[in-house]
PDB file of N, CA, C and O in Angstrom:
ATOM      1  N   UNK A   1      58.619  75.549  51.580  1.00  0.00           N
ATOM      2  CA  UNK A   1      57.851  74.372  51.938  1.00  0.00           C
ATOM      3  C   UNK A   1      57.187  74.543  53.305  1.00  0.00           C
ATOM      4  O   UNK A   1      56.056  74.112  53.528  1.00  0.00           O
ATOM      5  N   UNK A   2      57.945  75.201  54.233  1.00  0.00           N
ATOM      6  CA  UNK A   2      57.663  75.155  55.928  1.00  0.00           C
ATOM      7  C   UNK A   2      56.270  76.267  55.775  1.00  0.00           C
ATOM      8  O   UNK A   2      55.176  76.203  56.336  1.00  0.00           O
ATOM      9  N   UNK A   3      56.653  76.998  55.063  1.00  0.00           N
ATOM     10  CA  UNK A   3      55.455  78.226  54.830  1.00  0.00           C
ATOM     11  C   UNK A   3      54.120  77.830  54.316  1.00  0.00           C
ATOM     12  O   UNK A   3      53.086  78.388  54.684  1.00  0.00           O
ATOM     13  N   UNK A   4      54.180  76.415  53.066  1.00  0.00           N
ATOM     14  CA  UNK A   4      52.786  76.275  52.955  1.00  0.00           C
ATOM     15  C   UNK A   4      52.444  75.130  54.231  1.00  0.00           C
ATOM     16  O   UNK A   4      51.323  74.642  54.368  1.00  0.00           O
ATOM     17  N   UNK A   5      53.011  74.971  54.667  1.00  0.00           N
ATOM     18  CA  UNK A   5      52.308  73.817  56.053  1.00  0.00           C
ATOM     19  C   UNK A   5      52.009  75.023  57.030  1.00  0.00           C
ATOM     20  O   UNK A   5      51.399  74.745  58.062  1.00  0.00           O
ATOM     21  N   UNK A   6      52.303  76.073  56.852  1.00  0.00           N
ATOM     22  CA  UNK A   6      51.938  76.793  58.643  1.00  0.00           C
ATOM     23  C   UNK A   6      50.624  77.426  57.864  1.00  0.00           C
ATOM     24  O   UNK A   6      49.501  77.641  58.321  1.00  0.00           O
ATOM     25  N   UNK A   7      51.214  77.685  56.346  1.00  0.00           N
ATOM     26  CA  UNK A   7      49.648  78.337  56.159  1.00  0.00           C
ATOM     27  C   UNK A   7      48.497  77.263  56.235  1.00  0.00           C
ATOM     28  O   UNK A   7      47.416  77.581  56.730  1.00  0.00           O
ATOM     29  N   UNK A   8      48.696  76.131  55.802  1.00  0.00           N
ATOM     30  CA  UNK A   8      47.375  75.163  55.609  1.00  0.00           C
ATOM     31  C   UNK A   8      47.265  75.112  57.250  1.00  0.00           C
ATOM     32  O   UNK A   8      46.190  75.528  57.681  1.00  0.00           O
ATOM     33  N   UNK A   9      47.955  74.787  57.959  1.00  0.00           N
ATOM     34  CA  UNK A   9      47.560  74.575  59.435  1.00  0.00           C
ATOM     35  C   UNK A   9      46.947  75.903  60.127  1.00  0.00           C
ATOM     36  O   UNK A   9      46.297  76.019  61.165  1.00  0.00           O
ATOM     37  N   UNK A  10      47.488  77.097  58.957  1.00  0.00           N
ATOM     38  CA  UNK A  10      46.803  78.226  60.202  1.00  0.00           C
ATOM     39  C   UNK A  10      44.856  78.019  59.710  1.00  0.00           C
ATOM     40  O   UNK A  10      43.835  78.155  60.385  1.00  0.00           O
ATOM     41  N   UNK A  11      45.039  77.718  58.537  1.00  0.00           N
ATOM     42  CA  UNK A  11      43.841  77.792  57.520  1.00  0.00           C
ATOM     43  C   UNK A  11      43.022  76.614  58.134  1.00  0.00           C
ATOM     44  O   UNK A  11      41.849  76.986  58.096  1.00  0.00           O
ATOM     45  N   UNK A  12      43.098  75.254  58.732  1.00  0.00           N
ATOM     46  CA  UNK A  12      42.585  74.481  58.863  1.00  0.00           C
ATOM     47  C   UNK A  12      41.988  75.112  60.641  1.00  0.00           C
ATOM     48  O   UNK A  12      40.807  75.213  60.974  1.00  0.00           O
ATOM     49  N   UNK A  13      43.269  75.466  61.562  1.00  0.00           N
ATOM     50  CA  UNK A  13      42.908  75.983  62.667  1.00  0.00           C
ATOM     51  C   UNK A  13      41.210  77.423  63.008  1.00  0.00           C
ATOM     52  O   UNK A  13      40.380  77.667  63.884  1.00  0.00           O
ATOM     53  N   UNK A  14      41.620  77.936  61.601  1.00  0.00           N
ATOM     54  CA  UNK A  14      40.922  79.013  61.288  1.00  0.00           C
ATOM     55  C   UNK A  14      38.809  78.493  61.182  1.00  0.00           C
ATOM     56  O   UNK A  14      37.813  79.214  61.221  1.00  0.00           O
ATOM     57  N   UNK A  15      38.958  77.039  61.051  1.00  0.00           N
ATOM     58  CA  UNK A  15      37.660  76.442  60.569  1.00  0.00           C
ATOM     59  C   UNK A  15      36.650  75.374  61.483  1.00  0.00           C
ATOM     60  O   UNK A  15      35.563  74.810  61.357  1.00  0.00           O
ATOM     61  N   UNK A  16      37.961  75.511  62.665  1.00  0.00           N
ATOM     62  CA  UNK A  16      37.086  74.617  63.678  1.00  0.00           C
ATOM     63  C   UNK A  16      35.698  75.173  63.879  1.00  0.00           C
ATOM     64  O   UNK A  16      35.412  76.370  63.849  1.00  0.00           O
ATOM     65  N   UNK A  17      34.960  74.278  64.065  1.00  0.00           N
ATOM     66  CA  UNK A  17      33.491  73.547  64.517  1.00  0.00           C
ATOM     67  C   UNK A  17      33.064  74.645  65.895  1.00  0.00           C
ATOM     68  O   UNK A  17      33.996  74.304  66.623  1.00  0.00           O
ATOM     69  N   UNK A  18      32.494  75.441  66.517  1.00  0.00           N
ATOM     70  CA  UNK A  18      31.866  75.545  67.136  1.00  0.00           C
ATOM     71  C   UNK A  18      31.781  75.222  68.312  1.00  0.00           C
ATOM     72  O   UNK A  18      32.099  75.589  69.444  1.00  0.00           O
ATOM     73  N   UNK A  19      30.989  74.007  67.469  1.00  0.00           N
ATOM     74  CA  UNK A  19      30.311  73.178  68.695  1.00  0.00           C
ATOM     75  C   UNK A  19      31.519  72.291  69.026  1.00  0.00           C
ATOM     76  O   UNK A  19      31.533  72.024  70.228  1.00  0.00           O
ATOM     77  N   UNK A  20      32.779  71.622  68.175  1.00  0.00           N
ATOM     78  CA  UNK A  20      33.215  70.773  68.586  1.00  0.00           C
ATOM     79  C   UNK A  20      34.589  72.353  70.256  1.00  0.00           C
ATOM     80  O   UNK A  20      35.050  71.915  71.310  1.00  0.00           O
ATOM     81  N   UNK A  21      34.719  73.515  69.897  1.00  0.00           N
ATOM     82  CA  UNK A  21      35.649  74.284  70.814  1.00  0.00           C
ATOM     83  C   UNK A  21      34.621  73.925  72.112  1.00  0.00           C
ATOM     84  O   UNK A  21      34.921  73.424  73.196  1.00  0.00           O
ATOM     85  N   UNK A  22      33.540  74.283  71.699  1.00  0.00           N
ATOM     86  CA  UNK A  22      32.563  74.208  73.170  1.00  0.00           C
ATOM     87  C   UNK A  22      32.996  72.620  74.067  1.00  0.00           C
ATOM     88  O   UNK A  22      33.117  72.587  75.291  1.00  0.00           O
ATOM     89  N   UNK A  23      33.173  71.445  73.196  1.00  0.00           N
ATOM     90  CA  UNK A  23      33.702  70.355  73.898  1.00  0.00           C
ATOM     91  C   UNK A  23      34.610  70.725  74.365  1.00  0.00           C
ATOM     92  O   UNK A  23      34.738  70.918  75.574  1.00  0.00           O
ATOM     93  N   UNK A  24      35.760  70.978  73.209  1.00  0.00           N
ATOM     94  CA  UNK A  24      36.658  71.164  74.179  1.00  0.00           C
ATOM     95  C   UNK A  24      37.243  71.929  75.047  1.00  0.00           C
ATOM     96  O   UNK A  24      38.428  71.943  75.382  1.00  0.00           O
ATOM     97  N   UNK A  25      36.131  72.741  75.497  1.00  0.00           N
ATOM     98  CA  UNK A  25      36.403  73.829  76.577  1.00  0.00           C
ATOM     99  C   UNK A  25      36.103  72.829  77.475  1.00  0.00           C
ATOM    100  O   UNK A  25      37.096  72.472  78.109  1.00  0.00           O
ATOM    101  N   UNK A  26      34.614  71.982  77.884  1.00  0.00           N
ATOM    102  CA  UNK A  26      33.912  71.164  78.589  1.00  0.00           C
ATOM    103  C   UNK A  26      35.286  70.912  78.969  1.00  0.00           C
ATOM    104  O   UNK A  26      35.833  71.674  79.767  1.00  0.00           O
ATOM    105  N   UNK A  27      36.042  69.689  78.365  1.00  0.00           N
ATOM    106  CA  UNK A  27      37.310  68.796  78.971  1.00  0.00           C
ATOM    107  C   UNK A  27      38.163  69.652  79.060  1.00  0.00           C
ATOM    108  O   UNK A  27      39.230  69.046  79.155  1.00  0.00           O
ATOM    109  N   UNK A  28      38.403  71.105  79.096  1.00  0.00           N
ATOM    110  CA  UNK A  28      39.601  71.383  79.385  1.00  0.00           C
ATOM    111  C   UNK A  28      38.873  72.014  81.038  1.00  0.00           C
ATOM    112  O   UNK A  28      39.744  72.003  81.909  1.00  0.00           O
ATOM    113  N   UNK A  29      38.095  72.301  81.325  1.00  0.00           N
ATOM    114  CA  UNK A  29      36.828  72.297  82.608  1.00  0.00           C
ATOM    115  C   UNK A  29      37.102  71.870  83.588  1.00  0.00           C
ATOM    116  O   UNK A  29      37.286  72.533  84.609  1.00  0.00           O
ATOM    117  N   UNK A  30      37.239  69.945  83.425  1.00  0.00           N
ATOM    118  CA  UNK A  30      37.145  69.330  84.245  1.00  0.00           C
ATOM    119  C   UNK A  30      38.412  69.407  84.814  1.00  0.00           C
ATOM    120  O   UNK A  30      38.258  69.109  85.998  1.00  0.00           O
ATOM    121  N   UNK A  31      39.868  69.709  84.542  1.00  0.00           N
ATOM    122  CA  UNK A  31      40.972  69.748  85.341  1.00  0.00           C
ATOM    123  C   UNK A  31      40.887  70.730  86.142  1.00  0.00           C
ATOM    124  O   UNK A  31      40.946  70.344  87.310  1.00  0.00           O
ATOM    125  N   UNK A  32      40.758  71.994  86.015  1.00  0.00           N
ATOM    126  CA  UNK A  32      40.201  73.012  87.276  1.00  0.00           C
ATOM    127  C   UNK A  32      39.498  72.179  88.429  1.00  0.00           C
ATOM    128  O   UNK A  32      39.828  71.758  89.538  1.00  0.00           O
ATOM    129  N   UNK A  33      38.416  72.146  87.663  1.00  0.00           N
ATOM    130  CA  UNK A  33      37.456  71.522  88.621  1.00  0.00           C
ATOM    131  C   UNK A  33      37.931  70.827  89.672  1.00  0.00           C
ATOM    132  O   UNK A  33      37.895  71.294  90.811  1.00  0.00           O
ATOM    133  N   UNK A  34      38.362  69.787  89.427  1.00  0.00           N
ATOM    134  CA  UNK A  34      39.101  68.566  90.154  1.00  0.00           C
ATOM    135  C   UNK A  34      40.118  69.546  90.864  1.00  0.00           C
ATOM    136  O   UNK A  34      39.915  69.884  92.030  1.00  0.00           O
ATOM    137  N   UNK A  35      41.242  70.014  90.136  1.00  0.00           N
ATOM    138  CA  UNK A  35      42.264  70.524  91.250  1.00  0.00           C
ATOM    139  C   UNK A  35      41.542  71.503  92.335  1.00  0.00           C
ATOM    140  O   UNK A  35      41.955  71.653  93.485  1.00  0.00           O
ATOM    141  N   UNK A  36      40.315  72.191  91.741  1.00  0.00           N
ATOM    142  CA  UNK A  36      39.961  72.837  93.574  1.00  0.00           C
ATOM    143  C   UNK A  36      39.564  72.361  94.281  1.00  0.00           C
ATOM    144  O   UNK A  36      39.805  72.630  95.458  1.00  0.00           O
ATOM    145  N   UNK A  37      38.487  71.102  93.778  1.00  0.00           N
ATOM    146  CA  UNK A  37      38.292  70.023  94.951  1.00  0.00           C
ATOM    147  C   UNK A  37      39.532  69.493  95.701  1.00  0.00           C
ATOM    148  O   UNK A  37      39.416  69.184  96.886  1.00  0.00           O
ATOM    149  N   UNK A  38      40.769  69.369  95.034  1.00  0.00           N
ATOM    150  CA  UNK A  38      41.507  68.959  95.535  1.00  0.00           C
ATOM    151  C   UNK A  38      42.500  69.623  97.048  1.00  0.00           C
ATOM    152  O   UNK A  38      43.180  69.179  97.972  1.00  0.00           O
ATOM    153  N   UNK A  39      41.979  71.030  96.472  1.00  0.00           N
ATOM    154  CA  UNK A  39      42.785  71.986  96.990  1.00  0.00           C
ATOM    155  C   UNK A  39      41.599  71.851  98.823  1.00  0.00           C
ATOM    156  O   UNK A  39      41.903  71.476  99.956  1.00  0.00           O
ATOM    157  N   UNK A  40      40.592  72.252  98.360  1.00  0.00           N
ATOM    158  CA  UNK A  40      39.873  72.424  99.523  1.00  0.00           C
ATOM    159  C   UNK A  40      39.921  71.532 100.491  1.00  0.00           C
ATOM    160  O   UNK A  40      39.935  71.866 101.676  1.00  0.00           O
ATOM    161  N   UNK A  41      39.965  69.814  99.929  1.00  0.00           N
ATOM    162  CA  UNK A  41      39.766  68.927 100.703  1.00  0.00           C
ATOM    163  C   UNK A  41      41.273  68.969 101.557  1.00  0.00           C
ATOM    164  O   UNK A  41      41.515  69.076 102.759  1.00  0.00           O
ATOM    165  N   UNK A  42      41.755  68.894 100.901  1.00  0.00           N
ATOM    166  CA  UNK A  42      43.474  68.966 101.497  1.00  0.00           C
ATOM    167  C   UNK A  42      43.279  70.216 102.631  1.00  0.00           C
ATOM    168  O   UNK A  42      43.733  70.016 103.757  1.00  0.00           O
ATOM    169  N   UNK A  43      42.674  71.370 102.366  1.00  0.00           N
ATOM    170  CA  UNK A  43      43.003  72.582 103.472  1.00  0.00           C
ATOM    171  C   UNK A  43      41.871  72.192 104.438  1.00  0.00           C
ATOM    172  O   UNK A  43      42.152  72.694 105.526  1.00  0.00           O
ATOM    173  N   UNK A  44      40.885  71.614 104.499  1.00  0.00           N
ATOM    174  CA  UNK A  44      39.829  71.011 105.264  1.00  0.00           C
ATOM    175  C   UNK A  44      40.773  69.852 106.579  1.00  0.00           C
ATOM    176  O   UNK A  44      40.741  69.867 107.810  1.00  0.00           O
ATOM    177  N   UNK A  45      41.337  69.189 105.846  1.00  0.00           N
ATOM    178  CA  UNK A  45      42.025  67.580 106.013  1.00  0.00           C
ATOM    179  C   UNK A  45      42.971  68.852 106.780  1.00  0.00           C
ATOM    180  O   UNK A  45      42.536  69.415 107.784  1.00  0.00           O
ATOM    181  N   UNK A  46      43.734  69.058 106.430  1.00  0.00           N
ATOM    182  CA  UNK A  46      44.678  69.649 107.552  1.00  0.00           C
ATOM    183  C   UNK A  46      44.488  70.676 108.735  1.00  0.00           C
ATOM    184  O   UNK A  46      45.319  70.791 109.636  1.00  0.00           O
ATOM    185  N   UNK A  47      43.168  71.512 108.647  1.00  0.00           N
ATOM    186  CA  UNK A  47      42.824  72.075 109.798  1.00  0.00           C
ATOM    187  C   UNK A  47      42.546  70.898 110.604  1.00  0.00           C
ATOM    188  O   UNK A  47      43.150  70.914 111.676  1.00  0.00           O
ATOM    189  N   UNK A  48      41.719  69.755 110.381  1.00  0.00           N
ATOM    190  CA  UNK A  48      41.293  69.098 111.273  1.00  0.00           C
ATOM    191  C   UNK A  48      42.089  68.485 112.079  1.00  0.00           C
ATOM    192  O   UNK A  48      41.907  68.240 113.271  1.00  0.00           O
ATOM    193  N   UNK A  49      43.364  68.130 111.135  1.00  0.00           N
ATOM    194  CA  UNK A  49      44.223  67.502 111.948  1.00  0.00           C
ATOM    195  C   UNK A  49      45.675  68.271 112.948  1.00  0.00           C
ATOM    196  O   UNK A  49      46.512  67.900 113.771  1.00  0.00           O
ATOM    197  N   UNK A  50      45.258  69.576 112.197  1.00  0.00           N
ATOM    198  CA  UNK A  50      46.319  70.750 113.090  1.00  0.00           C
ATOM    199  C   UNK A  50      45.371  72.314 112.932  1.00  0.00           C
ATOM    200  O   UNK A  50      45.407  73.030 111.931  1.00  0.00           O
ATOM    201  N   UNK A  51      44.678  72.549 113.996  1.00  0.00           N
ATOM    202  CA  UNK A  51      43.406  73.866 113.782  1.00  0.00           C
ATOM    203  C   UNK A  51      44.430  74.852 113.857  1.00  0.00           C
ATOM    204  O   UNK A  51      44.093  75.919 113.342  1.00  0.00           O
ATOM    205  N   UNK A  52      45.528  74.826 114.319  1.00  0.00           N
ATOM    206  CA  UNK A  52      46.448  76.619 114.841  1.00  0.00           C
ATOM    207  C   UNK A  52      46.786  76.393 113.467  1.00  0.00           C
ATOM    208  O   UNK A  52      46.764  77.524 112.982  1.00  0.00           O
ATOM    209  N   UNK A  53      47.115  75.506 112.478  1.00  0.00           N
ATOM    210  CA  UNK A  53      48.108  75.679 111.242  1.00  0.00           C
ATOM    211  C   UNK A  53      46.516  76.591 110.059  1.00  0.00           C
ATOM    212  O   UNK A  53      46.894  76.818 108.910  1.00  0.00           O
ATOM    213  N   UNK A  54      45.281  76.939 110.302  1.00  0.00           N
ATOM    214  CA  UNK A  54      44.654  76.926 109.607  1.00  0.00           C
ATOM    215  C   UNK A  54      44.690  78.382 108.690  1.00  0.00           C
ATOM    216  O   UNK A  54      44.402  78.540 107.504  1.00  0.00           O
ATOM    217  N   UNK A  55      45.294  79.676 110.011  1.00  0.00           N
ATOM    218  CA  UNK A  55      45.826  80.854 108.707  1.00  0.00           C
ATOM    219  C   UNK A  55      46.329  80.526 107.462  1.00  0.00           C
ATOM    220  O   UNK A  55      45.735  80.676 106.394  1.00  0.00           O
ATOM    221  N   UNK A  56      47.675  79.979 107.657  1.00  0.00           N
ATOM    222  CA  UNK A  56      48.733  79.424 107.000  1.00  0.00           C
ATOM    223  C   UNK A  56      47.884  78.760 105.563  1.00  0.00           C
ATOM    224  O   UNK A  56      47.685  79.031 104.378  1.00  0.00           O
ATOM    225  N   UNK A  57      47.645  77.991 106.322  1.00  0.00           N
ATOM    226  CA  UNK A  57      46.540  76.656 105.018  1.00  0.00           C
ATOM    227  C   UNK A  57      46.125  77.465 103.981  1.00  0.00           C
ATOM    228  O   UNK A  57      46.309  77.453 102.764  1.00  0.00           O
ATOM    229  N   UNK A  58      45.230  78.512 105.124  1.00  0.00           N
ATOM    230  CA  UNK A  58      43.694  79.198 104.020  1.00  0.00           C
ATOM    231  C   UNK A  58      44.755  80.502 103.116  1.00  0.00           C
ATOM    232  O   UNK A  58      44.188  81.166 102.248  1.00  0.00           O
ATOM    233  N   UNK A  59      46.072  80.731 103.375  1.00  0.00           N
ATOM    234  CA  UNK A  59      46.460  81.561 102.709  1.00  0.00           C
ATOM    235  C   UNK A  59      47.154  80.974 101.224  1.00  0.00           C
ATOM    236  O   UNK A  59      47.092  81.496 100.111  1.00  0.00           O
ATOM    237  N   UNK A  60      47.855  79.650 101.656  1.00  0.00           N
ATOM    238  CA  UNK A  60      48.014  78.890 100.586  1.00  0.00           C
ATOM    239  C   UNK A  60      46.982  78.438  99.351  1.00  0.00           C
ATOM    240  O   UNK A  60      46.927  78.600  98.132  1.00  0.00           O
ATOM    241  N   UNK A  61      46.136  77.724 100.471  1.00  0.00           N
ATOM    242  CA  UNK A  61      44.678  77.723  99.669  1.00  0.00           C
ATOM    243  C   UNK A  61      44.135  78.884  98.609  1.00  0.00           C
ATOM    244  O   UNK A  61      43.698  78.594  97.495  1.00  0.00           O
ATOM    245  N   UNK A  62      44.202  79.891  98.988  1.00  0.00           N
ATOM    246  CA  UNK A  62      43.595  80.789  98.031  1.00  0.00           C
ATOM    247  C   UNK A  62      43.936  80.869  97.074  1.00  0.00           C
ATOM    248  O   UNK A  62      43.214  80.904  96.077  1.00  0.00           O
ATOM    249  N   UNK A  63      45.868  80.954  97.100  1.00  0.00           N
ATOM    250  CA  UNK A  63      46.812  81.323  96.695  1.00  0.00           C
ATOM    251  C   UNK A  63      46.597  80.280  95.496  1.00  0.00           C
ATOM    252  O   UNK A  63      46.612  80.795  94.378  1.00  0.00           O
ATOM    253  N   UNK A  64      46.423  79.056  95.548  1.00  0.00           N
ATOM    254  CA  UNK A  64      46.646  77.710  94.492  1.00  0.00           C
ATOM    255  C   UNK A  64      44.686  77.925  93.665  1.00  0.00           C
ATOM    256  O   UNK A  64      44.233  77.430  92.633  1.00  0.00           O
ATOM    257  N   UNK A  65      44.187  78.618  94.439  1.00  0.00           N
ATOM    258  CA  UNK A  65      42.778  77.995  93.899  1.00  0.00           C
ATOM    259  C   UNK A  65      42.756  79.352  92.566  1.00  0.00           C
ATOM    260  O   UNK A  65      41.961  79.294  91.629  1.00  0.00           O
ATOM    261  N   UNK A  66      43.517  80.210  92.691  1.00  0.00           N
ATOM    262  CA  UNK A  66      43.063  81.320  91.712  1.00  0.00           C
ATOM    263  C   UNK A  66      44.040  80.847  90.880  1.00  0.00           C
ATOM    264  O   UNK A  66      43.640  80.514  89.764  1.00  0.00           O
ATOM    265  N   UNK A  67      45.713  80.668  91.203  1.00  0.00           N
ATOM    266  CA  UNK A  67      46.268  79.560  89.727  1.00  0.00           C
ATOM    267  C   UNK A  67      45.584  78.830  89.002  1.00  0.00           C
ATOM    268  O   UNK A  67      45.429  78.918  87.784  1.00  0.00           O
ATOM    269  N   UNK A  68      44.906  77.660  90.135  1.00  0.00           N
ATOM    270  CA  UNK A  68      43.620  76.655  89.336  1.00  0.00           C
ATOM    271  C   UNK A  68      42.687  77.611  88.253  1.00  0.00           C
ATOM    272  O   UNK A  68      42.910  77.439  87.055  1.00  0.00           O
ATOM    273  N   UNK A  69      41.712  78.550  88.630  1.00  0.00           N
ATOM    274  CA  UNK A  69      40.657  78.707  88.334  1.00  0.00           C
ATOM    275  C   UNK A  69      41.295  79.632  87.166  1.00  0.00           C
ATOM    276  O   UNK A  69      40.649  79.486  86.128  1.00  0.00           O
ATOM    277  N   UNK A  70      42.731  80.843  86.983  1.00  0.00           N
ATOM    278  CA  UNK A  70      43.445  81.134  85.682  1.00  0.00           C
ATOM    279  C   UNK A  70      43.418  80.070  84.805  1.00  0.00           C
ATOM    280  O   UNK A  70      43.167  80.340  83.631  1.00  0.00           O
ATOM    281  N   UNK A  71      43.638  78.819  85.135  1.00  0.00           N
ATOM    282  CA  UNK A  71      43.520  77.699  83.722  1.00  0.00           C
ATOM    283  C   UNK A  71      42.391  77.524  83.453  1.00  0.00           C
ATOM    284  O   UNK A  71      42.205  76.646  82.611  1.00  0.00           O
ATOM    285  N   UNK A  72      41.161  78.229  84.004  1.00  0.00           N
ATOM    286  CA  UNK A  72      39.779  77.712  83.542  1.00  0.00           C
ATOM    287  C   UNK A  72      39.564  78.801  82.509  1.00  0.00           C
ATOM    288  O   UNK A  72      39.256  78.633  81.329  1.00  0.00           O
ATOM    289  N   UNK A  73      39.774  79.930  83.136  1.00  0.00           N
ATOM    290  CA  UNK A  73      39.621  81.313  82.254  1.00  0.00           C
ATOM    291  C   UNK A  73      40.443  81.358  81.219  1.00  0.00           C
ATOM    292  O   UNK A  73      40.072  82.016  80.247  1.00  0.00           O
ATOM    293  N   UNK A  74      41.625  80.741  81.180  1.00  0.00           N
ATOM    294  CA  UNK A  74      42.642  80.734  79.729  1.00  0.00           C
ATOM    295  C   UNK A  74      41.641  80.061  78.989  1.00  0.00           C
ATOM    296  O   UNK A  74      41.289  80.486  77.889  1.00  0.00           O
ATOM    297  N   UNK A  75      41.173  79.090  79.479  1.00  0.00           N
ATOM    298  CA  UNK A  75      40.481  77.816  78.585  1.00  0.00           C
ATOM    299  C   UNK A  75      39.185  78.344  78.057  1.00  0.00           C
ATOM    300  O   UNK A  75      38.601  77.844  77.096  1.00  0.00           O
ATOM    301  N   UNK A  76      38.628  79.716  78.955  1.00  0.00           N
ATOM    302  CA  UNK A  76      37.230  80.275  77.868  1.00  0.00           C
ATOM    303  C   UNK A  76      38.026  80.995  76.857  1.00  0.00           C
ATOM    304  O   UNK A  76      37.881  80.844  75.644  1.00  0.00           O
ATOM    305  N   UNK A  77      38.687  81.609  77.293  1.00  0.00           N
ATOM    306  CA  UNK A  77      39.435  83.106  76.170  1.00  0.00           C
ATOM    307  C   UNK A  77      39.855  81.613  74.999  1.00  0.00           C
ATOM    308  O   UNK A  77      39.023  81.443  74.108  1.00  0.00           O
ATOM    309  N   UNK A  78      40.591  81.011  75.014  1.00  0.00           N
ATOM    310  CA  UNK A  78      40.839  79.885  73.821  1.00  0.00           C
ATOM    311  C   UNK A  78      39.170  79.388  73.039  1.00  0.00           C
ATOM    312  O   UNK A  78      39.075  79.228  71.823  1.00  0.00           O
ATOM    313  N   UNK A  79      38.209  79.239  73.816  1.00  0.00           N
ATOM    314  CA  UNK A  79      36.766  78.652  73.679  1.00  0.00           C
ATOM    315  C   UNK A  79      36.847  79.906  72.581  1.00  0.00           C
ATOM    316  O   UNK A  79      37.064  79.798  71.374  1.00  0.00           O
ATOM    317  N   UNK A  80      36.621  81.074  73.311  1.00  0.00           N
ATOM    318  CA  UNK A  80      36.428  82.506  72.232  1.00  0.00           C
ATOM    319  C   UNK A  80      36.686  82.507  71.105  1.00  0.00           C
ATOM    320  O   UNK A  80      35.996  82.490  70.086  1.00  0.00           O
ATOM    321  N   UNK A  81      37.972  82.531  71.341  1.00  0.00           N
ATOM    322  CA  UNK A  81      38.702  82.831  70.207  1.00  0.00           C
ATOM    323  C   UNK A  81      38.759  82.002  68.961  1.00  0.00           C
ATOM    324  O   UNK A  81      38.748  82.421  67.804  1.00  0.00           O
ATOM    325  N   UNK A  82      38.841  80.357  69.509  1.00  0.00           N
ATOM    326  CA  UNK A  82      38.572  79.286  68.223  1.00  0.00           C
ATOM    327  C   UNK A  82      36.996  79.250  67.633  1.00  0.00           C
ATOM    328  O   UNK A  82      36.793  78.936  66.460  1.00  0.00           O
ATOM    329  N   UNK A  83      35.930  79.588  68.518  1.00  0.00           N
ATOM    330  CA  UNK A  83      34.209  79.708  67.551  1.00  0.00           C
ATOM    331  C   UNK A  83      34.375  81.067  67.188  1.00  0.00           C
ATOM    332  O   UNK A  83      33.359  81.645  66.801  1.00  0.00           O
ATOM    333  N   UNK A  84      35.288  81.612  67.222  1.00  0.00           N
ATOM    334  CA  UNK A  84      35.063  83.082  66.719  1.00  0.00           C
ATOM    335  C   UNK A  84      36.136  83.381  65.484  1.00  0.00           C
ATOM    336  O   UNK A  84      36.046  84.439  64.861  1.00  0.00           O
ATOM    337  N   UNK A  85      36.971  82.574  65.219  1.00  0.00           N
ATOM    338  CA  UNK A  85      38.006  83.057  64.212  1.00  0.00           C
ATOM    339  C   UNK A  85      37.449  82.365  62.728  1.00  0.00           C
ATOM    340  O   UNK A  85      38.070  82.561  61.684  1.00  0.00           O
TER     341      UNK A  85
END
């Protein structure tokens, strides 16, 4: 029984839309997005308010913005892979 549900689900997964992966790459987009704004403003906001702490910051900073921007790139390779299967 468990076997024909993974097959119909692999089979239904197998038929997505295109155009509808391209959306949802769009919304999977906007969370990157936002968290590096988030990231920058925060390392901005704290030089200003402590300039000697700003190595420190910009090393963290980098450190969180390429985690961020890995969830953008997972989210094309998924884009790929669902208009392409």
């Amino acid at each position: 029984m468990s076997n024909i549900v993974l097959a119909q689900a692999a089979d239904a997964a197998s038929n997505i839309n295109p155009g509808l992966a391209a959306i949802g790459y769009g919304l999977g987009a906007i969370g990157p997005g936002i968290g590096v704004g988030l990231i920058w403003a925060a390392v901005i906001n704290g030089t200003a308010r402590q300039p000697e702490a700003q190595g420190k910051l910009m090393g963290i900073a980098w450190t969180t913005f390429v985690l961020t921007e890995v969830l953008a790139l997972i989210g094309l390779v998924i884009y790929f892979i669902a208009s392409n299967a």
